[in-house]
C-alpha positions, 0 to 999 in steps of 0.5 A, spaced: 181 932 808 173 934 807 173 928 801 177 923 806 172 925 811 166 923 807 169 916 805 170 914 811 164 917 813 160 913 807 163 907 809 161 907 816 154 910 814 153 903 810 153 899 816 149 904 820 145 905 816 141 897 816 142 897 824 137 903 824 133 900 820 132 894 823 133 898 831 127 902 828 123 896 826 123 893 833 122 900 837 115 899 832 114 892 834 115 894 842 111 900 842 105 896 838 104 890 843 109 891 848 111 884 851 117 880 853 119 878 846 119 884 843 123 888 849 129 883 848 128 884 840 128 892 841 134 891 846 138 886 842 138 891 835 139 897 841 146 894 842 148 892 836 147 899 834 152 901 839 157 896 838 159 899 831 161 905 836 166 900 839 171 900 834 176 904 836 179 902 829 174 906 826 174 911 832 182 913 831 180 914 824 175 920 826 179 922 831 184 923 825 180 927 821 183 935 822 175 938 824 179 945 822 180 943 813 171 941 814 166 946 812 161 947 818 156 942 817 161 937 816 165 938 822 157 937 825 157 930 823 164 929 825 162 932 831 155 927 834 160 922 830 165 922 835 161 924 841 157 918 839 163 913 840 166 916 846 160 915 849 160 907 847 168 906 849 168 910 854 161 909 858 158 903 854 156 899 860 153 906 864 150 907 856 146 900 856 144 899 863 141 907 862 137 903 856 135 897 860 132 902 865 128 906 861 125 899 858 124 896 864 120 903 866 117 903 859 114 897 860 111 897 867 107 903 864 106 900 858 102 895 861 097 899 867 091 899 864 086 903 869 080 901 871 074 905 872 068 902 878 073 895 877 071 895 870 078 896 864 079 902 861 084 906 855 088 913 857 083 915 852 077 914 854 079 917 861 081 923 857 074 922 853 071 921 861 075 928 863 072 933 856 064 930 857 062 927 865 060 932 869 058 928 874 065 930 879 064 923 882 066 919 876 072 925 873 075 923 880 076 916 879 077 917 872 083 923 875 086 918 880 086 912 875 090 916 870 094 919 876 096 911 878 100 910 872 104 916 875 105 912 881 107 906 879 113 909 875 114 915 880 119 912 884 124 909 878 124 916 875 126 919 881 132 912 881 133 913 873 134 921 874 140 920 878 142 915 874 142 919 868 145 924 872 152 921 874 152 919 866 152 926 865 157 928 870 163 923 866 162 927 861 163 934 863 155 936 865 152 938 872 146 935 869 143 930 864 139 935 862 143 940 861 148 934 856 142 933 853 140 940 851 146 941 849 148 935 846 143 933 842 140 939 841 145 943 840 140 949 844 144 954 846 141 955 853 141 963 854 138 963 847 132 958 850 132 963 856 131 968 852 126 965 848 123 963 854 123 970 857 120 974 851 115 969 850 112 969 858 113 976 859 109 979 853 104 973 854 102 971 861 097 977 863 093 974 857 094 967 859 093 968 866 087 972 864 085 966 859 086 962 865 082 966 870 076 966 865 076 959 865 076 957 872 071 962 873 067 958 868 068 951 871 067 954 878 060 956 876 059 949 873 060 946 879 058 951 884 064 950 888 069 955 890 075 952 890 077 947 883 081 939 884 085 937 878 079 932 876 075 939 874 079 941 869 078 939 861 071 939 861 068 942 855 063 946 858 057 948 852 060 955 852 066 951 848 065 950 841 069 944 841 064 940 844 059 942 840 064 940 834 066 932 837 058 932 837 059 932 830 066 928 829 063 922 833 058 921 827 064 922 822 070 918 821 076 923 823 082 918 818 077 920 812 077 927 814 085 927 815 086 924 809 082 928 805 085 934 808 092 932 806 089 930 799 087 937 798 095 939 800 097 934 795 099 928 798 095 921 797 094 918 803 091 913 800 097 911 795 102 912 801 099 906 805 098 902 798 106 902 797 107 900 802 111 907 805 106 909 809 102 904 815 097 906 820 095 903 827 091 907 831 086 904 835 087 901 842 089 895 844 092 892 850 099 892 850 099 897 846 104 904 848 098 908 850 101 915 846 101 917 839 108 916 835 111 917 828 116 912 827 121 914 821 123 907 820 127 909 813 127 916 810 123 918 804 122 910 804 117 908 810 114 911 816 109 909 821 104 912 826 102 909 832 095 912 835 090 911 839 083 914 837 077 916 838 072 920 833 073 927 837 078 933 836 084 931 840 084 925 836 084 929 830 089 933 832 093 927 834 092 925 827 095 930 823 100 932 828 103 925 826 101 925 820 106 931 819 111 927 821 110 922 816 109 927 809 116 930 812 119 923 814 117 921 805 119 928 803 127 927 805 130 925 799 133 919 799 140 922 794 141 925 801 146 922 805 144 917 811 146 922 816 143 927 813 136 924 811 132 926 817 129 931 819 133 939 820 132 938 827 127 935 831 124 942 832 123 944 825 119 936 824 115 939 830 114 945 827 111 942 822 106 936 825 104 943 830 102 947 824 098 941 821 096 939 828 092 945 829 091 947 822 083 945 823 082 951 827 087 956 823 083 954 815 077 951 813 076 944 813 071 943 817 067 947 813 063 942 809 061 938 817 059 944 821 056 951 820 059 957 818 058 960 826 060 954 829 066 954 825 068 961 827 067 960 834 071 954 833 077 958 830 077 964 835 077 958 840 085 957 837 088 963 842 086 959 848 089 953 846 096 957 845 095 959 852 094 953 855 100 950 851 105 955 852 103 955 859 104 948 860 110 947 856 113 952 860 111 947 867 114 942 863 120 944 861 122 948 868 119 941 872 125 937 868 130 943 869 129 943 876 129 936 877 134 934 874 138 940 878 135 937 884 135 930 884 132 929 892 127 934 892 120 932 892 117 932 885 110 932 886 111 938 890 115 940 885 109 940 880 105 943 885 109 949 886 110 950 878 102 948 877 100 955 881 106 959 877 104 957 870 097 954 870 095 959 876 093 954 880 092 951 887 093 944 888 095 939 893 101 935 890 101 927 886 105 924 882 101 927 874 108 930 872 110 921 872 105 921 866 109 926 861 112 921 857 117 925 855 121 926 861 122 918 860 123 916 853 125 923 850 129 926 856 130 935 855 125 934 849 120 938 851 124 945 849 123 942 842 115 943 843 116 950 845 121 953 840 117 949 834 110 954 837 113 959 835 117 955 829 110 954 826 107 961 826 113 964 823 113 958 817 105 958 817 105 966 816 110 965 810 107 958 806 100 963 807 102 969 804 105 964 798 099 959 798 094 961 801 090 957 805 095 951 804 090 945 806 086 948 799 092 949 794 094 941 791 101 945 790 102 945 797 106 938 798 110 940 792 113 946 795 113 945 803 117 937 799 122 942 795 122 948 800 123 944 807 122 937 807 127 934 801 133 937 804 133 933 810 138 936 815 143 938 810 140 945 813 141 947 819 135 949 823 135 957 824 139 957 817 133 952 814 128 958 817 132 963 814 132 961 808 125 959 807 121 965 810 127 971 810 127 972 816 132 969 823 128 966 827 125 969 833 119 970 838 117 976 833 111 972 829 108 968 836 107 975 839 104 978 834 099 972 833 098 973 841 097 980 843 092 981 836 088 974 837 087 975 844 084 982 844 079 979 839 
């Protein structure tokens, strides 16, 4: 049985396969110049995706596989290919117009470009805008343009949540989020709880009291009592990031992440010359306005897409995305298709998360800024974490909610969620629109989340082996061989498990917290 499966399989995988490809070069083109053209394209190679899910030939010679004779991770692929035909010939019409919908929405958000005093901006200036003006006149104007994005889409999302959700209701789930995370996810969600529990109580007194630092500091600054949206995000002198984007806006930041990466033993430069790897990461108008790894083809070509600035959320941004991209090149091509990608989304997350902040964990910075500064910059790495887990927390609970409660009011949502996680007290607007995810990546958030704590677990490990990875050229070969080359013929606990000897948990995040914290 298991040898009639993979036949059928690798039959069906040789079609699917060139579609993908062809369906993930136009994405790149969209999200890269965002015009009308390149919209119909993307959408076109959309549904001759799910058209090869329309063959009921094709799906009766599934449905003939008895799942019961296959091991567990063919009866997974067995599974999400069933799922995936079910979901073309028995809701392809609701499929298509939920893609057609998220397009639309992708597109009137892609093209808002904010102003300032009349005058165009990029969503990166304005977070430049909100680390640097301390005038409170210009960080409000340049809140509310960011905020005008959110407005523009607010009420789409609201019509697009309940669209999604009678989609969810036909197959079997009270929410789409719920579908979602469990269908393509595979999270359990007593498990996510849990996750969820253990993580906020044994951290929220030190985040809050992070928290409560932090505004104390940006009241003081501004010689109010009470703080707006528009005051946070200001790195005041205190901050040794500031001290530390002075520096990077004299440096070329592509240079520094290449030469990071070189020291791990990846060729940034050899990647781009063959053509495995390309790079747009400057802005532009009609140009998506976030950061993206696109794995165009596995072990063969991946891509980034970002919009930079010389200062360290760009960097962070830039070796986040390139994570994605050694792990995408690292899956070996022998796999079979639908096992070259990643274990899970979780796992490439961990993995962009760990390179992300690893400016801040290790030395690289350590030939650009003093000894002192670069210590203050790495202790500086406890707040970041506060500050993530808080507002994964916010996001992940918004969406749960919204989705569970389609006519409540979500800018009243977001408010009351904002006091519990951010401990703050705010007036409502439509910033929870901006958070990409809840349009293009529905129930993703929860990924972020789990690789948080994914990350320290596999960084503690790859550190006892190799020391200071970004200072061990063996480190490329060992994460290839260890992690990235066997795909997701793995599976994500498993691949942890395997890799660092341990089951996966909350353990090595707590630790790191309640240690860090106190120092």
């Amino acid at each position: 049985m298991e040898k009639k499966f993979v036949e059928l399989r690798e039959s069906f995988s040789e079609k699917l396969e060139k579609i993908s490809v062809e369906s993930n070069r136009a994405c790149w083109d969209f999200y890269t110049n965002s015009n009308e053209e390149n919209m119909r394209r993307y959408e076109d190679t959309q549904e001759e995706y799910s058209n090869l899910f329309k063959d009921e030939d094709m799906y009766k010679r599934f449905l003939e596989i008895d799942k019961t004779k296959l091991n567990n991770h063919l009866q997974k692929q067995l599974k999400d290919i069933l799922k995936s035909f079910d979901e073309e010939l028995n809701t392809g019409e609701e499929m298509q117009k939920l893609r057609q919908k998220e397009n639309e929405i992708a597109q009137k958000y892609n093209s808002y470009i904010p102003k300032l005093d009349g005058k165009e901006i990029t969503k990166t200036e304005i977070i430049k805008i909100l680390q640097t003006e301390s005038d409170p006149r210009t960080r409000q104007m340049a809140y509310n343009a960011k905020i005008k994005g959110g407005d523009i889409i607010a009420e789409d999302l609201k019509e697009f949540v309940k669209m999604r959700n009678e989609f969810a209701n036909k197959k079997g789930y009270q929410t789409y989020f719920e579908y979602k995370l469990k269908e393509d996810y595979e999270v359990d969600s007593d498990f996510l709880k849990k996750l969820i529990d253990e993580v906020y109580s044994n951290s929220n007194n030190s985040i809050k009291q992070i928290q409560e630092n932090k505004q104390k500091e940006l009241k003081t600054f501004f010689k109010i009592d009470s703080l707006k949206p528009y005051h946070y995000g200001l790195l005041l002198d205190s901050n040794p990031e500031k001290e530390i984007n002075e520096i990077l806006n004299q440096n070329d930041i592509v240079e520094i992440s290449k030469t990071m990466y070189k020291n791990m033993g990846y060729d940034v430069e050899n990647l781009i010359s063959e053509k495995k790897l390309t790079l747009d990461l400057f802005p532009r108008k009609g140009k998506n306005t976030h950061g993206f790894c696109f794995d165009i083809e596995a072990g063969k070509d991946a891509r980034i897409l970002a919009n930079l600035t010389n200062n360290v959320t760009s960097l962070d941004t830039l070796n986040h995305e390139m994570g994605h991209c050694v792990y995408d090149l690292g899956i070996s091509i022998e796999l079979p298709f639908l096992d070259r990608t990643a274990s899970s989304p979780a796992v490439t997350e961990a993995i962009a998360m760990m390179m992300g902040d690893i400016i801040k964990r290790e030395d690289t910075l350590k030939n650009l800024v003093s000894e002192e500064l670069l210590a203050r910059f790495k202790k500086s790495l406890v707040e970041d974490e506060a500050g993530f887990v808080s507002k994964s927390l916010l996001i992940i609970d918004f969406e749960r909610e919204f989705y569970k409660n389609p006519d409540t009011n979500p800018s009243e949502l977001w408010r009351d969620l904002k006091k519990k996680y951010l401990n703050r007290n705010e007036e409502s607007d439509n910033e929870w629109a901006t958070i990409p995810h809840y349009l293009s990546h529905p129930a993703y958030y929860q990924n972020y989340f789990r690789a948080n704590l994914m990350k320290i677990q596999i960084y503690n490990y790859l550190k006892s082996v190799l020391g200071n990875i970004t200072e061990n050229k063996n480190s490329a070969r060992f994460m290839d061989e260890n992690i990235f080359a066997c795909g997701a013929s793995i599976e994500e606990y498993d691949l942890i498990k395997k890799l660092t000897g341990k089951d996966f948990s909350a353990d090595d995040f707590v630790e790191w917290m309640k240690t860090n914290s106190k120092n």
